[in-house]
C-alpha positions in Angstrom: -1.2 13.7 -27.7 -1.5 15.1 -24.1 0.3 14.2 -20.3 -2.1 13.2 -18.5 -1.7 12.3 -14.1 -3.1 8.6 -13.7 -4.3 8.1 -10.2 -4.8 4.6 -9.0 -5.9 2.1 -6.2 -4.1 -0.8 -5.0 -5.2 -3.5 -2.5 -1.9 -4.6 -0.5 -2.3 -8.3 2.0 0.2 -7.4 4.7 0.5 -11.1 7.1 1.6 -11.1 10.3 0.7 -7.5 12.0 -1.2 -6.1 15.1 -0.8 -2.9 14.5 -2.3 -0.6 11.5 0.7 1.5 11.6 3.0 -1.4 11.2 0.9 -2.6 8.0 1.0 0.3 6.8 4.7 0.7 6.7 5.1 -2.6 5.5 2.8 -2.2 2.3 4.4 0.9 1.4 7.6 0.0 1.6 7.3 -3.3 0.1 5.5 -1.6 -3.1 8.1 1.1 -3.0 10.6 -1.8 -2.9 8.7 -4.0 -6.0 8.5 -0.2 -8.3 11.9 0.9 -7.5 13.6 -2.8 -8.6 11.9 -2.0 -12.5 13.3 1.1 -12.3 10.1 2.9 -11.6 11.3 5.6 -8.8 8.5 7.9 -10.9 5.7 6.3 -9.1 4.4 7.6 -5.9 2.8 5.1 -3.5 1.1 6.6 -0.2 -1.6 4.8 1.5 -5.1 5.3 0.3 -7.8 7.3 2.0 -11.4 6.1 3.1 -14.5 8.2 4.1 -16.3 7.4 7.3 -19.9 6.5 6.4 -20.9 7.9 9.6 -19.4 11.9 9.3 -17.6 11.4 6.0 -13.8 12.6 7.5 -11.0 10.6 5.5 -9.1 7.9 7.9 -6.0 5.6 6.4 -7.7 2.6 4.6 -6.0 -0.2 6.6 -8.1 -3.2 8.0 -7.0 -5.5 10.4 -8.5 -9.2 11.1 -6.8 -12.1 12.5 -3.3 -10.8 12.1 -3.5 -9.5 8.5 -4.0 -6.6 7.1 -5.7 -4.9 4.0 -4.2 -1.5 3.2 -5.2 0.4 0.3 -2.4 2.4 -1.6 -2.7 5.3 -3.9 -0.2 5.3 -6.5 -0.1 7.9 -8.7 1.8 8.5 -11.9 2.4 10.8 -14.8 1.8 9.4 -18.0 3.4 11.3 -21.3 2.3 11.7 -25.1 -0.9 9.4 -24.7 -3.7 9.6 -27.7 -6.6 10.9 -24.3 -7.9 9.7 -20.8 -8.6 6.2 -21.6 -5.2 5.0 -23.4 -3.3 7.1 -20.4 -5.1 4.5 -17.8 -4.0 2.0 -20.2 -0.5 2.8 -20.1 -0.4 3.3 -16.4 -1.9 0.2 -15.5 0.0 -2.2 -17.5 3.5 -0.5 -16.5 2.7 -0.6 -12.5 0.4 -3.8 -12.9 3.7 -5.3 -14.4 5.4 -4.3 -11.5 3.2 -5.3 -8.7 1.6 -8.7 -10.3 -0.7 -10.3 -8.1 -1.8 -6.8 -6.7 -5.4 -5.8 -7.3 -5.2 -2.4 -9.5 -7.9 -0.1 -10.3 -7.5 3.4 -12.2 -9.8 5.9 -10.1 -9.1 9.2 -11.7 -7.1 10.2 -14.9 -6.6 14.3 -15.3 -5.0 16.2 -18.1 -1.7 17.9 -17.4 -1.2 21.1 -18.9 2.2 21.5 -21.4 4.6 23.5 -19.8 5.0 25.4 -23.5 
């Protein structure tokens, strides 16, 4: 049994924007919002980082058309006493998926967590 740090991607529909700042404060705050009612203040939401496919520099990962957005969030959360990497995703998944139904959720990277023994 290890603790394992469960990183993972959400895609978050913010309506009714112009600006990628504003959707970006909205579709933090609103997942911050949905965790926090399930008691799940353990979870940290920032939004998500893209590469530029032209120099490869990391810029928010927020899209804008017609008034709505698409901003990816990173979540990431710690995950104790799981059986390895796999059943730690598992875990992680179904306690924020419960949270944030609806939300697209993908596990992007699972690492070990040393024991502080």
């Amino acid at each position: 049994m290890g603790n394992y740090l469960v990183a993972m991607e959400a895609a978050w529909l913010v309506r009714d924007v112009e600006e990628i700042d504003d959707a970006i404060g909205v579709a933090v705050s609103e997942a911050g919002k949905r965790l926090n009612s399930e008691d799940m203040d353990y979870v940290e939401v920032e939004v998500g980082a893209t590469g530029c496919p032209a120099c490869g520099e990391p810029f928010d990962s927020a899209f804008i058309a017609a008034d709505t957005a698409l901003v990816g969030l990173a979540l990431e959360m710690e995950v104790f006493n799981a059986d390895g990497e796999e059943h730690a995703s598992r875990i992680a998944k179904s306690e924020v998926g419960g949270a944030l139904r609806d939300v697209p959720l993908t596990v992007v990277e699972v690492v070990e967590v040393p024991d502080d023994e």
